[in-house]
Structure formats: structure tokens, C-alpha cells
Backbone bond lengths (Angstrom), bond angles and torsions (degrees), N, CA, C in turn:
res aa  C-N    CA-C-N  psi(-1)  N-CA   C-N-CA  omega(-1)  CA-C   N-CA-C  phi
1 X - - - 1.455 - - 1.531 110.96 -
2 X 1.370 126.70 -44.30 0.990 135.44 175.98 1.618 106.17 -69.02
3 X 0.673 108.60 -55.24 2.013 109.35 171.16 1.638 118.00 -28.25
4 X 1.323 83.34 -47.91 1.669 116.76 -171.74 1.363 109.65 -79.94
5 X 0.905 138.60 -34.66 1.381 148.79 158.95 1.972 119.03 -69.68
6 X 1.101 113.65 -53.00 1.280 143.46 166.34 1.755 95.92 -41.52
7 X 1.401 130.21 -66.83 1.238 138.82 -164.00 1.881 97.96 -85.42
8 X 0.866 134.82 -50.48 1.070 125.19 172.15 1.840 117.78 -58.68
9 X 1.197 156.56 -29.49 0.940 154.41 3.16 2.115 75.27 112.28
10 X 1.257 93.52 -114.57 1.625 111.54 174.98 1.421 92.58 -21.73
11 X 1.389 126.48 -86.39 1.988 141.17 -145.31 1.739 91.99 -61.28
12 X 1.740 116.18 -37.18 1.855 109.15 157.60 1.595 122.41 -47.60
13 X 1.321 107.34 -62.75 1.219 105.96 -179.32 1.597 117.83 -62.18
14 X 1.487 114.15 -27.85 1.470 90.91 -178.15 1.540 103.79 -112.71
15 X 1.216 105.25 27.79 1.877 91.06 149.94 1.243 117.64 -97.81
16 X 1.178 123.35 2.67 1.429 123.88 -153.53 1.655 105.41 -123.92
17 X 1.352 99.26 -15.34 1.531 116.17 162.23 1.614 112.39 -90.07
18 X 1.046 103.22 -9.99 1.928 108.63 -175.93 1.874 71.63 -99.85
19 X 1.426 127.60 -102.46 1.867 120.49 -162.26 1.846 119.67 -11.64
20 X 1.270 97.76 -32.32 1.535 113.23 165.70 1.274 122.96 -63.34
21 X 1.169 88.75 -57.25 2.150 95.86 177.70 1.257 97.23 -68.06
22 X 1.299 138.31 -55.81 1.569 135.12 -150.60 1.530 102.01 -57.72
23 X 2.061 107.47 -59.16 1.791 114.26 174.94 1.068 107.09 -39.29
24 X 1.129 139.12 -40.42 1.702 141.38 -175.53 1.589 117.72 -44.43
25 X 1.519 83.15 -77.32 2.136 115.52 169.20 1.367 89.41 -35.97
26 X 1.260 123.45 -87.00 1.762 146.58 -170.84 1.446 105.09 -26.11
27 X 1.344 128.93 -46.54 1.854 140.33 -169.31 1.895 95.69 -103.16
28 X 0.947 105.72 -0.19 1.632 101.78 172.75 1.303 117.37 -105.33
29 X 1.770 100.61 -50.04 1.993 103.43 163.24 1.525 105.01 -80.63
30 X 0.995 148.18 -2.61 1.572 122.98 128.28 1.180 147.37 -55.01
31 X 1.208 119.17 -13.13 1.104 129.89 -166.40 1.654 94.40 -112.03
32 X 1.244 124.69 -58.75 1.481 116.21 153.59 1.455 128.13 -29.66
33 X 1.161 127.33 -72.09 1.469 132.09 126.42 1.410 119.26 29.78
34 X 1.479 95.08 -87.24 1.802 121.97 171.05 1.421 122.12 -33.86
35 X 1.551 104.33 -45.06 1.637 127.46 -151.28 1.703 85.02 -88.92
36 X 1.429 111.19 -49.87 1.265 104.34 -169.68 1.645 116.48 -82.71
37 X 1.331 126.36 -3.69 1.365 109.74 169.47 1.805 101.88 -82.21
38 X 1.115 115.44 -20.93 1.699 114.22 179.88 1.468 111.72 -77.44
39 X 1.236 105.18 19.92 1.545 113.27 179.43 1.195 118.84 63.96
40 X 0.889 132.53 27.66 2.209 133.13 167.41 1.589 111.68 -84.45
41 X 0.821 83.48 109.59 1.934 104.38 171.92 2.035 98.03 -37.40
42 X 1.400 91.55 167.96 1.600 89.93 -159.08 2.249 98.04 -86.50
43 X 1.917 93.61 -19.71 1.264 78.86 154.95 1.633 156.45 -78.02
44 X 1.318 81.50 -26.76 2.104 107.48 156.96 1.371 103.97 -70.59
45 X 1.086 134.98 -8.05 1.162 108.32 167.41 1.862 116.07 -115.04
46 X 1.112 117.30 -10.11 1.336 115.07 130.45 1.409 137.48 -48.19
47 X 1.185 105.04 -44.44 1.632 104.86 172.76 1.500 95.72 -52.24
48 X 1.330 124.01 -78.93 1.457 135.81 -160.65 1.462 116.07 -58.08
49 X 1.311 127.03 -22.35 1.263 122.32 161.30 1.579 126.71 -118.41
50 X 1.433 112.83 7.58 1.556 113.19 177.11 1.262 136.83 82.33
51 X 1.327 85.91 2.09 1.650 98.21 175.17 1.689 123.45 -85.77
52 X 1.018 133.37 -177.17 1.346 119.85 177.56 1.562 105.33 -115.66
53 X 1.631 116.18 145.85 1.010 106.54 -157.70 1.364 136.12 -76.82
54 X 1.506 108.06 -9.75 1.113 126.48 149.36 1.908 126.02 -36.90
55 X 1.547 92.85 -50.63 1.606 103.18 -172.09 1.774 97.20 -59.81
56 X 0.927 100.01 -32.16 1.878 121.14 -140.65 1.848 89.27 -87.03
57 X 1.138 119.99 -34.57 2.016 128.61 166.02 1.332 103.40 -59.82
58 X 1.558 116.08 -58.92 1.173 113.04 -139.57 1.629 99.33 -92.13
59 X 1.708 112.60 -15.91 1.357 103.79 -178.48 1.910 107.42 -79.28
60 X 1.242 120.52 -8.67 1.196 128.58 -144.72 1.837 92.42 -114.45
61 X 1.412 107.28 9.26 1.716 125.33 173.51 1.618 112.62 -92.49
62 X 1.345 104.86 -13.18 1.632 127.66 -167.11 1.612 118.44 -122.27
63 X 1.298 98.62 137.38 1.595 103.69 175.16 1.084 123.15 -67.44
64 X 1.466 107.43 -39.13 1.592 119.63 -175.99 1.393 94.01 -129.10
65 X 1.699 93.00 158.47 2.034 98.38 172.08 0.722 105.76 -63.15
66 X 1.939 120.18 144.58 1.372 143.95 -168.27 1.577 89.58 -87.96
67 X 1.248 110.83 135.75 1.489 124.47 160.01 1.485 111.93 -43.57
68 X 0.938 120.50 155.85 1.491 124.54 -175.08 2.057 102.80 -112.61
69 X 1.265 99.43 126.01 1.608 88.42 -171.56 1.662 114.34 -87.12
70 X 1.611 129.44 130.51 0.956 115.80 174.28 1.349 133.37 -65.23
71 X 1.214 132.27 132.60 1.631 140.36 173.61 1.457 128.75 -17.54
72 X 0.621 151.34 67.10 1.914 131.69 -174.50 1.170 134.14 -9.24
73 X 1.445 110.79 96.73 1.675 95.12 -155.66 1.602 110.28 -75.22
74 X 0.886 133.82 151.50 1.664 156.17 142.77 1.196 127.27 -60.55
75 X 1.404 114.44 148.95 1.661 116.73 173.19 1.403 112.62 -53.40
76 X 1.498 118.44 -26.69 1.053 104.47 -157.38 1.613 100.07 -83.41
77 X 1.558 136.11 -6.45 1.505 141.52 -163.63 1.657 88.24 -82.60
78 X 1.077 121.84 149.05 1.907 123.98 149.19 1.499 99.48 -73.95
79 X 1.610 124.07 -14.91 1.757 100.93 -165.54 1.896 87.80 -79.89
80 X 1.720 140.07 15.69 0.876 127.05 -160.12 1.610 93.84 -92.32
81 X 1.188 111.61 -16.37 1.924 119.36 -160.33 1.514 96.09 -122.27
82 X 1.362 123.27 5.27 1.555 122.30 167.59 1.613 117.50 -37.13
83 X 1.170 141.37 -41.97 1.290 154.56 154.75 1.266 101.07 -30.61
84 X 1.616 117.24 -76.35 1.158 135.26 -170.62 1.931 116.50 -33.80
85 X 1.554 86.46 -69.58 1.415 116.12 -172.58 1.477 112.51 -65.67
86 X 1.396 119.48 -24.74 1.512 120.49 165.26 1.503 109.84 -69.60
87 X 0.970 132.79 -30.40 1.551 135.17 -164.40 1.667 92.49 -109.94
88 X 1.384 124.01 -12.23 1.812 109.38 157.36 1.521 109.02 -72.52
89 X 1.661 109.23 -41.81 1.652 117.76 -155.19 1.063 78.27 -76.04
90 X 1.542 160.08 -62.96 1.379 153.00 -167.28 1.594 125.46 -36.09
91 X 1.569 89.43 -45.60 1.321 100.33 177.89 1.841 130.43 -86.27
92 X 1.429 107.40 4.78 1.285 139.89 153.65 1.543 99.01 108.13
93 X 1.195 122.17 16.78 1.824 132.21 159.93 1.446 109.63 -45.25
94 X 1.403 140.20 88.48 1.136 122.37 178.92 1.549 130.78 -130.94
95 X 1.735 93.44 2.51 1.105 100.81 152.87 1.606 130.71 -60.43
96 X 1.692 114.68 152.48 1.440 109.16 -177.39 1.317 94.62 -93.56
97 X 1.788 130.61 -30.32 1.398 113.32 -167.34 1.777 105.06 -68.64
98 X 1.423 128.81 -21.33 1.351 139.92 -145.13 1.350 78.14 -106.37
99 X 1.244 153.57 -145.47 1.803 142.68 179.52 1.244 98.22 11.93
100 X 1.162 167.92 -118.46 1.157 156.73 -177.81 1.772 105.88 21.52
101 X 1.415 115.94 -66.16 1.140 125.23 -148.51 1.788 96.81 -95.45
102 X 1.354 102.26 -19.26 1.273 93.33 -179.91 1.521 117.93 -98.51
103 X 1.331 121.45 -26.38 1.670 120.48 154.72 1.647 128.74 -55.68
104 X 1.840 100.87 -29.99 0.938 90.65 163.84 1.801 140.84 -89.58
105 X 1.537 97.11 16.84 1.434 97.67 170.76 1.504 112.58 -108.41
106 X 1.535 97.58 17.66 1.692 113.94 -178.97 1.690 99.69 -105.95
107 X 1.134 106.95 -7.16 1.581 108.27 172.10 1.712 103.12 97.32
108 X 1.631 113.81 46.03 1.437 106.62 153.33 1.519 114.13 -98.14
109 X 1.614 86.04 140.01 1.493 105.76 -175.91 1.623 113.19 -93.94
110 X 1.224 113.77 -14.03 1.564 134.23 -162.37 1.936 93.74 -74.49
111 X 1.374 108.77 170.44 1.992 129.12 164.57 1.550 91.79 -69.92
112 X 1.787 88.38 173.47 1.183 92.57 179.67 1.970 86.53 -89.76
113 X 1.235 117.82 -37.86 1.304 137.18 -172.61 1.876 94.25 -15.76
114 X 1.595 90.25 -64.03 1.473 95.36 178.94 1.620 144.77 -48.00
115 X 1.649 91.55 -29.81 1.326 126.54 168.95 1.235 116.85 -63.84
116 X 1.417 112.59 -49.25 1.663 118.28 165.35 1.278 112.39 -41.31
117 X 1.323 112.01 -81.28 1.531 120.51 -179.49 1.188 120.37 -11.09
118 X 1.827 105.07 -59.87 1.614 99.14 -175.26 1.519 132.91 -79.28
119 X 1.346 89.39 -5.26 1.901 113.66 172.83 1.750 108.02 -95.92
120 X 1.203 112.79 -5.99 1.477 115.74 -174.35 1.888 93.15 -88.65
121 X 1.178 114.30 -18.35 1.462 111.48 -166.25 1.038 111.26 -119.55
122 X 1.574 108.01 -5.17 2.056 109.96 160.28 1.934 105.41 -89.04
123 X 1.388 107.39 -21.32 1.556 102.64 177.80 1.737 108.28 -77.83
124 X 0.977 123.25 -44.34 1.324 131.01 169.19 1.554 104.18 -43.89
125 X 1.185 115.97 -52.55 1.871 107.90 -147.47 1.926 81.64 -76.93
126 X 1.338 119.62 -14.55 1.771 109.38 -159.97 1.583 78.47 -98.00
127 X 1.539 138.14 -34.95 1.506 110.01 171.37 1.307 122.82 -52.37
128 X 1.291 114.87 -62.04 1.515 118.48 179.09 1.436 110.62 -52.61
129 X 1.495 120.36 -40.78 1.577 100.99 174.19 1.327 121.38 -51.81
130 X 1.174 105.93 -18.15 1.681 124.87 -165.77 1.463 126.70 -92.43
131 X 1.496 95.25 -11.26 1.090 130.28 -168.99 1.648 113.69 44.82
132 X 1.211 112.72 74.70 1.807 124.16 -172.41 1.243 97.42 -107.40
133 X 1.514 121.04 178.87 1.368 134.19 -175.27 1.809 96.25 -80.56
134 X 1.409 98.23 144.07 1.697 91.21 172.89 1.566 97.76 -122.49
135 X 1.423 84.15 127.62 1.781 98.98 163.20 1.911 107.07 45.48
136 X 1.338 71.64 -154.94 1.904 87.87 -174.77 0.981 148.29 -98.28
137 X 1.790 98.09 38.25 1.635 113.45 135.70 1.521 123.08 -63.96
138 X 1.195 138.83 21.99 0.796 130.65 143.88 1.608 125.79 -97.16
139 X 0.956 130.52 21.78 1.555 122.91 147.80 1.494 113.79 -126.25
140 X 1.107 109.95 44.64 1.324 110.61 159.05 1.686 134.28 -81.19
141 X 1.333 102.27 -29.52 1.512 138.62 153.51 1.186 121.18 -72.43
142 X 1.847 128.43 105.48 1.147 124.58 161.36 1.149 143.50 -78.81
143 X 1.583 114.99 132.28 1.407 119.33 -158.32 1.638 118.73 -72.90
144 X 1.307 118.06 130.63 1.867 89.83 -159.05 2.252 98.13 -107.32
145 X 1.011 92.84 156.03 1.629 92.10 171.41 1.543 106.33 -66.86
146 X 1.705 106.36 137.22 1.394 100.21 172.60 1.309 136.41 -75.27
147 X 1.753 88.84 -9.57 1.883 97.39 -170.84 1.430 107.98 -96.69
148 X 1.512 113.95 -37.51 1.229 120.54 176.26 1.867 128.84 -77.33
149 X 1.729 97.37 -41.57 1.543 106.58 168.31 1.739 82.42 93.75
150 X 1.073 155.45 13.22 1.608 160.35 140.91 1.182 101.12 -54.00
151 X 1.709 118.70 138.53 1.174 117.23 137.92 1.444 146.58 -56.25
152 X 0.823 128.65 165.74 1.293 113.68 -156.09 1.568 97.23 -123.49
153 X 1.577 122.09 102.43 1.466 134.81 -158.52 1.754 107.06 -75.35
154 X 1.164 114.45 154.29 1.563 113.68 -146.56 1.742 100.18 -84.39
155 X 1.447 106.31 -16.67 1.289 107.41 -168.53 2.146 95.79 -97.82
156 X 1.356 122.04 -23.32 1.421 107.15 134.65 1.407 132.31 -30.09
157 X 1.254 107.99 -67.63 1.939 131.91 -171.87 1.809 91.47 -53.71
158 X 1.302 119.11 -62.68 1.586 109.50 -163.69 1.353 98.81 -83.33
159 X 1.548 147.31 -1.41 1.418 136.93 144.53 1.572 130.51 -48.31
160 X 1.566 101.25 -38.54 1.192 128.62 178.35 1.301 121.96 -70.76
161 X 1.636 99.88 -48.01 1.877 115.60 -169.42 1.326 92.41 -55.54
162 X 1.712 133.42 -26.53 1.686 100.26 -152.63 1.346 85.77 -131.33
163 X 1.118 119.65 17.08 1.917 112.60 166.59 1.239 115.90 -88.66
164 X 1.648 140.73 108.20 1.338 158.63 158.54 1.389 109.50 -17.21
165 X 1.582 124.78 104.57 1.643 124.70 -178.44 1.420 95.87 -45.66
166 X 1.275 156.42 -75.76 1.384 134.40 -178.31 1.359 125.26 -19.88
167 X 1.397 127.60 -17.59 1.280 136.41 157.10 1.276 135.10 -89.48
168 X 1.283 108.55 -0.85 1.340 110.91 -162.52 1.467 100.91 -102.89
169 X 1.583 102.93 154.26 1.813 111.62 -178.30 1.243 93.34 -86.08
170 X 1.360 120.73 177.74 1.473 136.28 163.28 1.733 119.02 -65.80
171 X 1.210 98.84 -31.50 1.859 89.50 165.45 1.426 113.14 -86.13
172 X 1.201 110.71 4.30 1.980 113.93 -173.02 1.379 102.37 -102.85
173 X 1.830 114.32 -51.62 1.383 97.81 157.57 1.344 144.01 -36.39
174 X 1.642 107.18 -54.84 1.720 130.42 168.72 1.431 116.80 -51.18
175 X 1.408 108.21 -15.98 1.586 119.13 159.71 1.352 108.05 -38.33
176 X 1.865 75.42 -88.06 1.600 132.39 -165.48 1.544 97.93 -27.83
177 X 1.354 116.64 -52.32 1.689 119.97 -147.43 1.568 85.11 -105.51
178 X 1.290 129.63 7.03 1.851 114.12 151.23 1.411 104.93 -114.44
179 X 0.979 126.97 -14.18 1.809 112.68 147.68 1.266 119.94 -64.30
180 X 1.500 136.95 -46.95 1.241 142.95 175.94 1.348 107.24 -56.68
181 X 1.656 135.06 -24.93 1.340 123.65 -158.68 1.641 69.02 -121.06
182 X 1.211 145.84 -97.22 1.280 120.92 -158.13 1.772 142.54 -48.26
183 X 1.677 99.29 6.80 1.775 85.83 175.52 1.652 78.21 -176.85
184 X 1.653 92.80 117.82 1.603 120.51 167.20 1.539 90.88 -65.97
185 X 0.939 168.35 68.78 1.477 161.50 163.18 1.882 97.74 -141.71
186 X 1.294 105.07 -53.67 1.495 83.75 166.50 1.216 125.59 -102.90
187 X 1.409 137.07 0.96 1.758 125.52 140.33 1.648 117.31 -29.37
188 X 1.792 94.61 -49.53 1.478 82.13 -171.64 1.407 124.11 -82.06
189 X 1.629 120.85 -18.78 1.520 143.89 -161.17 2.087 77.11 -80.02
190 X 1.263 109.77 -52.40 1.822 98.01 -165.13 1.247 82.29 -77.05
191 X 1.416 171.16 -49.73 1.325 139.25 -142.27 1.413 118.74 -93.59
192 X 1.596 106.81 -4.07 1.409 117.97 171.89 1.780 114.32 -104.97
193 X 1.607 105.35 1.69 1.044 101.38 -172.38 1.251 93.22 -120.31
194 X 1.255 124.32 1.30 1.623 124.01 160.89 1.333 107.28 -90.81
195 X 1.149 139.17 -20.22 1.918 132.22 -161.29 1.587 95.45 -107.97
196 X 1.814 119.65 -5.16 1.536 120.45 158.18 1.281 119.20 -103.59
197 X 1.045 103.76 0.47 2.032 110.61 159.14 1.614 103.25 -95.45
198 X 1.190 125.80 -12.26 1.471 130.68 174.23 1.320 102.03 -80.87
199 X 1.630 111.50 -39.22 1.472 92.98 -162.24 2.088 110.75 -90.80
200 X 1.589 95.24 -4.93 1.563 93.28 -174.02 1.588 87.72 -77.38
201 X 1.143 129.76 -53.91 1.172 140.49 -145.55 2.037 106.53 -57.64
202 X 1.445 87.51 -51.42 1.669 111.25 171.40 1.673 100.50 -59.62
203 X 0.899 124.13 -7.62 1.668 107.16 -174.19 1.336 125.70 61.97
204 X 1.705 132.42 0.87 1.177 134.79 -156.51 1.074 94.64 -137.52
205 X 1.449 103.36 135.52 1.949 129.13 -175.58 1.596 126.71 -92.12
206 X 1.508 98.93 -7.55 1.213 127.74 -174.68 1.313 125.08 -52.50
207 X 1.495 104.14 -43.51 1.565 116.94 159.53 0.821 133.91 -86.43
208 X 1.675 124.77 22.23 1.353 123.39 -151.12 1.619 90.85 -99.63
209 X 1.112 127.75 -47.12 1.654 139.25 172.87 1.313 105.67 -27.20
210 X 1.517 123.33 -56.58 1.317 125.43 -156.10 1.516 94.48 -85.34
211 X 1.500 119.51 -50.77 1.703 108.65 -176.70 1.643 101.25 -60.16
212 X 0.919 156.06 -53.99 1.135 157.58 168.91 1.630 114.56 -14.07
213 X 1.280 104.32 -84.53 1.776 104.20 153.04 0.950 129.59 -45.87
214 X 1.342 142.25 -23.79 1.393 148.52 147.38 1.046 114.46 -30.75
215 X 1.588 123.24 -63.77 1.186 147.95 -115.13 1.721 82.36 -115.76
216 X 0.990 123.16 -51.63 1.494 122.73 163.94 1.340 131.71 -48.38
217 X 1.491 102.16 -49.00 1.088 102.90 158.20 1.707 143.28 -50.43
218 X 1.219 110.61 -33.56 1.387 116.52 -179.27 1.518 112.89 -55.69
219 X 1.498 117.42 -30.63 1.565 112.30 -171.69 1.397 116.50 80.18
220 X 1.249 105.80 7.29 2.108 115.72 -173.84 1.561 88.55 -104.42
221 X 1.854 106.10 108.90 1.171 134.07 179.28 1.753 107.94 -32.76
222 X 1.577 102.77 -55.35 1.822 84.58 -156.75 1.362 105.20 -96.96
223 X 1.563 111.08 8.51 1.707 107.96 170.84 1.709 98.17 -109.33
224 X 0.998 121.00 23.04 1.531 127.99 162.45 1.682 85.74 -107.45
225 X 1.118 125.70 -75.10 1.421 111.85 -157.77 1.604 127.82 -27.41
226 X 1.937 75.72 -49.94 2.035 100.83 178.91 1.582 102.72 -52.26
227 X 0.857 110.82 -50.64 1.670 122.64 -161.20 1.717 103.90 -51.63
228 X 1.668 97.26 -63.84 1.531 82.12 -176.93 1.177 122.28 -91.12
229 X 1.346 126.33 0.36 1.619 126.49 141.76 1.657 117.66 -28.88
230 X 1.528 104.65 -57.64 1.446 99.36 173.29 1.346 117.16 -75.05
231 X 1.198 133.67 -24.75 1.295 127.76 148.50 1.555 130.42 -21.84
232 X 1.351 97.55 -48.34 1.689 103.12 -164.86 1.612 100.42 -82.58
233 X 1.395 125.84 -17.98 1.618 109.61 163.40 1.348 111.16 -155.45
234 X 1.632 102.91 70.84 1.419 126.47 159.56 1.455 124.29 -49.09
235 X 1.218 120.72 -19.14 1.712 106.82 168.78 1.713 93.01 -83.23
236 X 1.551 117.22 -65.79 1.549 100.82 -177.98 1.976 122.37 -24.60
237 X 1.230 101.31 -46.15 1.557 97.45 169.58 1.115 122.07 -74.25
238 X 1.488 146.70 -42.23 1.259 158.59 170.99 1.296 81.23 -39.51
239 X 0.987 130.81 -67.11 1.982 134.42 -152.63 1.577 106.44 -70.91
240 X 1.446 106.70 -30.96 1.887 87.35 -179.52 1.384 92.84 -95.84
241 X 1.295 128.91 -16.51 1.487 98.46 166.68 1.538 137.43 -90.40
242 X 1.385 113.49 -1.52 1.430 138.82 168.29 1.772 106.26 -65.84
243 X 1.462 96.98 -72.18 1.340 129.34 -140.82 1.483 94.84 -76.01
244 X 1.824 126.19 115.31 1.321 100.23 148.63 1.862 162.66 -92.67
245 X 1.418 98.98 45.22 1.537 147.91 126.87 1.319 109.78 -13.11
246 X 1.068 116.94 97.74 2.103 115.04 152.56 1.678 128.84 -102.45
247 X 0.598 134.13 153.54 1.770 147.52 176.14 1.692 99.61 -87.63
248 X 1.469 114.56 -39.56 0.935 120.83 -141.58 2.009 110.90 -61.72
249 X 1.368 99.41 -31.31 1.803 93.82 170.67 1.482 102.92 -73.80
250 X 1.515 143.97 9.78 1.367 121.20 -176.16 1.463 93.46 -117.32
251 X 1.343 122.65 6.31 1.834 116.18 -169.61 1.227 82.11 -96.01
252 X 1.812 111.45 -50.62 1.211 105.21 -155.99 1.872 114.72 -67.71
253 X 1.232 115.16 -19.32 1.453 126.76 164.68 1.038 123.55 -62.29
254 X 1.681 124.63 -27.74 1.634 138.52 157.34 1.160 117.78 -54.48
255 X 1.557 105.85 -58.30 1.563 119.95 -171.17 1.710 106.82 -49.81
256 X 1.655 111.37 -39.81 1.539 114.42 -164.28 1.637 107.44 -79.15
257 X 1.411 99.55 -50.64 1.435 91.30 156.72 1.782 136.53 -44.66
258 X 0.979 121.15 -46.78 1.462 132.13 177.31 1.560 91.98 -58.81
259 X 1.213 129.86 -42.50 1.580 125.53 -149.60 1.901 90.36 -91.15
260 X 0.957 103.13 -39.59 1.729 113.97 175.95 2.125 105.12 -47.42
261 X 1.387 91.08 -51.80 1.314 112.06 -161.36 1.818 111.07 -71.64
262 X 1.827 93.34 -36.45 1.514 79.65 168.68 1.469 134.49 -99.13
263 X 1.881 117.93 -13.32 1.221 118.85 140.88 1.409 114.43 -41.94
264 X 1.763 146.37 -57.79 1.038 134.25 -179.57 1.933 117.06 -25.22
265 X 1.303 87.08 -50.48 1.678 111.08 179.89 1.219 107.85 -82.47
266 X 0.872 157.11 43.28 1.587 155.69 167.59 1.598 103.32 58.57
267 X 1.004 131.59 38.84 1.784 100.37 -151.55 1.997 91.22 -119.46
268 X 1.494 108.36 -9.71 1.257 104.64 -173.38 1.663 131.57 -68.89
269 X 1.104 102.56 -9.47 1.543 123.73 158.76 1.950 96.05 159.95
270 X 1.514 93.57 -167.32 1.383 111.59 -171.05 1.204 117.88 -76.00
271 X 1.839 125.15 -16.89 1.173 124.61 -167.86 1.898 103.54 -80.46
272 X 1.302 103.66 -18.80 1.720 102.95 169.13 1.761 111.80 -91.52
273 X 0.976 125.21 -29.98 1.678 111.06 165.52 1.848 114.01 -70.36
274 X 0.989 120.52 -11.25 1.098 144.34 -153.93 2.197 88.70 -62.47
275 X 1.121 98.80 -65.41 1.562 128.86 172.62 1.644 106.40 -27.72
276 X 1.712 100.16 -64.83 1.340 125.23 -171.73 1.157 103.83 -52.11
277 X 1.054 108.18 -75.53 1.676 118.63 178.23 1.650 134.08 -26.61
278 X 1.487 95.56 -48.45 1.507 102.00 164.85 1.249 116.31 -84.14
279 X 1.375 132.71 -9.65 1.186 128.80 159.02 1.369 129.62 -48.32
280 X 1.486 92.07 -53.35 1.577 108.57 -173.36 1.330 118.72 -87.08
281 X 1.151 117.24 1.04 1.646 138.79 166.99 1.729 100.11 -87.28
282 X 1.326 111.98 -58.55 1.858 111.24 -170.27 1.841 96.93 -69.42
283 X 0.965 132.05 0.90 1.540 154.06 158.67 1.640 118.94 -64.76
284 X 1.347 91.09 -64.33 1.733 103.98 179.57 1.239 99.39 -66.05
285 X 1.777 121.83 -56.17 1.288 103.50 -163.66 1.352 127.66 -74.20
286 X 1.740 113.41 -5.56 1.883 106.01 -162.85 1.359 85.45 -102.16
287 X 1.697 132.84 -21.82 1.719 110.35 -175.09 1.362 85.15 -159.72
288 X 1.533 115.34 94.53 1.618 106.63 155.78 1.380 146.41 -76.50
289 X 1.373 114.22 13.01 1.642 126.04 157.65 1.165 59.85 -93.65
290 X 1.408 146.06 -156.41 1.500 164.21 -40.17 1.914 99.30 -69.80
291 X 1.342 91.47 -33.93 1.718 90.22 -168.63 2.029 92.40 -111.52
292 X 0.890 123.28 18.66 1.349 114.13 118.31 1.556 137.71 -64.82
């Protein structure tokens, strides 16, 4: 039943994304159309609408817009295992690392990156069926302090999202609990950004798969970004959170260098050009060809 529902559901959403494309085609060869009963050559009417003039002949051979033919898909597309992957997501498969692993022993050549994508737009169409919050209309509205009547500035809000209530003062809490009641966007950004301070802390990578899809799931831009950032070099993370191994004395040996490198160059503030300056002034004034 759920299968059955699930696939119908899908064949909604993408007819209605094909009626979309077609109105498009349909208000474009009209408008082409238009240009050409007023007599404009098919290259004037490229100029004026952007098309190339080729497109702009061959659409003007037809009564109605020509269908547009789809591509051949490749191993390397996920829409190549679409069959596949509908009858995994059916069967309650909904991890991307787990489909991931199983197309690719079906012979996908494609990222998983790519794989996301097309599961990022079957979770969406089941929110809105669902009628859930989408994405990031929710911070469009600023959250104000209750004691003060201040807004509450965004680079506050992401100080907050990842600081541990055991840390928090009593005006940081009083934040916390009018962000939490004014915008489901950061309940969920702190409850996913607390169960990944659980998982560095725990040493174990094990859960990292499932927060990951989570974390995708929400549709909240910069904890999607994070997410598949760690995606793209998941053993490197598995390893600093396994391994007890740090980077951290060789960044910090970069960082000093770089800071070395741009005092060298004047660049560390004004109190080192400071020097220069009067130089090249006590220059101008004792021989100005010379300091030309």
C-alpha cells in the first residue's frame, strides 16, 4: 500500500513538472511566433529573444513546440537506477550512504553528491505533501530577546546553536528558549548540532551516515552545505574522529607562518607601513627626480 502510494505520489510530482516545462516551450514559441508574423527574419529574432538562430528556423517549421528529446542517460546519472531506487525508497531504504552502496554494485559510475540531489527532491515533494515547513522561510522573521525586546543577531543564534546548555548563562539560555519557541529552524540546526558534538566527543563514526541524511534532509541551506562537505571526504573524517592523531600542531605551524609572511609584506596593519611612508615622503622632498 505504501509502495502504491509512494509511486503515485512520485508519477504527481513529475507530471506536473513536465505541464510546467511544456507552458514554458508553449509562451516561448509564441512569442517567436509573434516576432515572425511582424516580419523579422529568424535572425532578428534571435537577437531579440536569445535564442540561436538555428533554434529560432527550426522551431518556426512546427505548429506546436517540438518536444524536446531527453539525453541518454549513463551510468554515471542516478536517474540511470531510478527504477531501482524507487522500489529501495519504497521499501524504507533511505539512507543516501546505503543506495549509494547499493547502485554502486549495480555498476554506478556517478558521486554520491549526485545521488543526493535526486533524493533531496523526493524528500521535499513528501514534505510539502505533508505539508511541513520548507527550507528557509524560516528566518526571515527576527527572533527578539524577551527581556531586552532586541533582536536577536544571526551571528548570536549560530554562537548559541552549538554551545552545550551546561554552558550556558541564564541570559544565553533565555535566548536559547526564544529561538527554540520562535523558529523550528533552529531547534533543529541545535539538535543536530548537539548529537555531532556527541558524536566527535564519543570517538565513533558510526553514526555519522545517519546524521548526515538527517542533516540533508532538513532543506536548511548551511547545514546541508556542512553535510555534504563531509560527504566529499568521509574517511578523512571517520579518521579524526576515530584516530587519536591531531593535525592540529601543523595548522597551527601554517597559521604562524602565513602571519610571519604577511607582516614581511606590510600587510599586518598600519603601524608597519607606517615607516614606509615617511620614507618615501623624506624621498620626495630632498630629490624629486631621484624618487621618481
Amino acid at each position: 500500500m505504501l509502495s502504491d502510494i509512494d509511486n503515485i505520489s512520485t508519477a504527481s510530482n513529475l507530471l506536473k513538472s513536465r505541464l510546467a516545462h511544456r507552458k514554458s516551450r508553449e509562451e516561448i514559441y509564441e512569442t517567436i511566433l509573434a516576432l515572425r508574423q511582424q516580419g523579422l527574419t529568424c535572425s532578428e529574432i534571435g537577437r531579440r529573444t536569445g535564442f540561436p538562430r538555428r533554434s529560432v528556423a527550426k522551431w518556426l517549421q512546427f505548429e506546436t513546440p517540438p518536444d524536446r528529446r531527453r539525453a541518454v542517460l549513463k551510468r554515471s546519472s542516478a536517474w540511470y537506477f531510478e527504477e531501482y531506487l524507487k522500489q529501495s525508497w519504497a521499501n524504507g531504504i533511505r539512507s543516501g550512504n546505503a543506495l549509494f552502496s547499493l547502485i554502486q554494485e549495480r555498476g554506478y559510475e556517478g558521486s554520491l553528491s549526485n545521488l543526493q540531489r535526486l533524493l533531496a527532491g523526493w524528500r521535499r515533494a513528501e514534505k510539502q505533501e505533508q505539508g511541513g515547513p520548507i527550507g528557509e522561510q524560516q528566518f526571515l522573521e527576527p527572533i527578539r530577546d524577551p527581556e531586552t525586546g532586541h533582536a536577536i543577531s544571526p551571528v548570536i543564534a549560530a554562537a548559541l546553536c552549538i554551545k552545550p546548555r551546561g554552558k550556558l548563562t541564564s541570559d544565553q539560555a533565555r535566548r536559547v528558549a526564544a529561538l527554540k519557541e520562535g523558529s523550528p529552524a533552529f531547534t533543529t540546526m541545535r539538535r543536530l548540532a548537539m548529537r555531532f558534538n556527541g558524536i566527535l566527543r564519543g570517538r565513533k563514526s558510526d553514526p555519522l551516515p545517519a546524521w548526515i541524511d538527517d542533516a540533508i534532509e532538513t532543506d536548511l541551506a548551511p547545514i546541508v552545505r556542512f553535510a555534504r562537505t563531509l560527504n566529499r571526504d568521509i574517511d578523512a573524517v571517520r579518521n579524526a574522529i576515530e584516530m587519536e592523531w591531531s593535525n592540529g600542531q601543523a595548522e597551527g605551524q601554517i597559521n604562524r607562518l602565513k602571519t610571519l609572511k604577511r607582516a614581511m609584506y606590510g600587510r599586518a596593519g598600519p603601524n608597519l607601513l607606517r615607516p614606509e611612508c615617511f620614507l618615501c615622503t623624506t624621498q620626495i622632498e630632498d630629490d624629486p627626480l631621484k624618487a621618481r
